[in-house]
N, C-alpha and C positions, 0 to 999 in steps of 0.2 A: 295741273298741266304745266310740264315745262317747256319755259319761253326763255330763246336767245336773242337781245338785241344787241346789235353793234352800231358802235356808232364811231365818230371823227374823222371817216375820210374826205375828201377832197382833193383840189388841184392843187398839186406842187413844181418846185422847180429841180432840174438833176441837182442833189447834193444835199437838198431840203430834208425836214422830218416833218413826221405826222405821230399822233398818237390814237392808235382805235381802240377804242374801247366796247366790253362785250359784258351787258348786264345780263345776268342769270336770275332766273325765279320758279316758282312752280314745286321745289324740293330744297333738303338740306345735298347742298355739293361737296361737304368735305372729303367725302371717298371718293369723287371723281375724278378725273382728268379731263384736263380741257386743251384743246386745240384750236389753232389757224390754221384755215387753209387760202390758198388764192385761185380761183380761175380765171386767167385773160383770154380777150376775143379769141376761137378758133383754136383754144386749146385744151386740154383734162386739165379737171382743178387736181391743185396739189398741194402737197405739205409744205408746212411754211414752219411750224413751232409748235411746242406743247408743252405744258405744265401739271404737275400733281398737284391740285390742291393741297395735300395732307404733304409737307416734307418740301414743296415747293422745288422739285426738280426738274430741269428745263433738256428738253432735246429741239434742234434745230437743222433744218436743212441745209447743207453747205451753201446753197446758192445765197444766202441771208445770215449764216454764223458769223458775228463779229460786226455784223450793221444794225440785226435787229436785236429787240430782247423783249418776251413776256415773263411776263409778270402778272401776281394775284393779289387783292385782298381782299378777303375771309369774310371780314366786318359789314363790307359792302357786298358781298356776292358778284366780284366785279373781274373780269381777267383786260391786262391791258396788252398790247403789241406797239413796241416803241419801235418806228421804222426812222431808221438815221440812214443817211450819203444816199439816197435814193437815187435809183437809176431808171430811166425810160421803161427797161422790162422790164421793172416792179409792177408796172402799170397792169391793174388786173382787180375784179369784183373780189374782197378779203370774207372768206366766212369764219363764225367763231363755230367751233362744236363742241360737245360735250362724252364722254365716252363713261360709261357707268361702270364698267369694270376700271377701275384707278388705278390699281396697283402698279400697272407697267404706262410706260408709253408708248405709242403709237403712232405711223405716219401713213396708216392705213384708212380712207375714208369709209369703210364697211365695217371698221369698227367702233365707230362714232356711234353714237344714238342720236341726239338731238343735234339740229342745226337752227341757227341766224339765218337772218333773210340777205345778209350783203350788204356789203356799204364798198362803195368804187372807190379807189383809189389811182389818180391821174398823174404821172409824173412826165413832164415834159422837160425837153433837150436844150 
């Protein structure tokens, strides 16, 4: 069975970082891709980042290129989301997902398979 947890969010302040982190288990994920998504109060969750396990290639949503960065390692089954210069609208439940088809990436959540439970992340002004 596979299980996504994430974990490290918390309260911050504007401009602060965090690091979340999203352990994986249940199967071998080297052919997968793995994603971030975020949904805030009152709004559709959306793409935030993604990673290919196998080649390690990263796509990002403009709203976050250049502040965030994920990142994988193998050894641990582990994908991380380093959020840097944080702003108020970051502020938003982070989920990690998993997409079994790996080849490409994606910023589409219908093509995810497996999801995380959430971990809030709070950035105050």
């Amino acid at each position: 069975q596979v299980q996504l947890v994430e974990s490290g969010g918390g309260l911050v302040q504007a401009g602060g970082s965090l690091r979340l982190s999203c352990a994986a288990s249940g199967r071998t994920f080297s052919s997968y891709a793995m994603g971030w998504f975020r949904q805030a109060p009152g709004k559709e969750r959306e793409f935030v980042a993604a990673i290919k396990w196998s080649g390690g290639s990263t796509f990002y949503s403009s709203s976050v290129k250049g502040r965030f960065t994920i990142s994988g390692d193998n050894a641990k089954n582990t994908v991380y989301l380093h959020l840097n210069s944080l702003k108020p609208e970051d502020t938003a439940v982070y989920y990690c997902a998993a997409k079994a088809q790996g080849l490409t990436l994606s910023l589409w959540l219908a093509e995810y398979d497996y999801w995380g439970q959430g971990t809030q992340v709070t950035v105050s002004s």
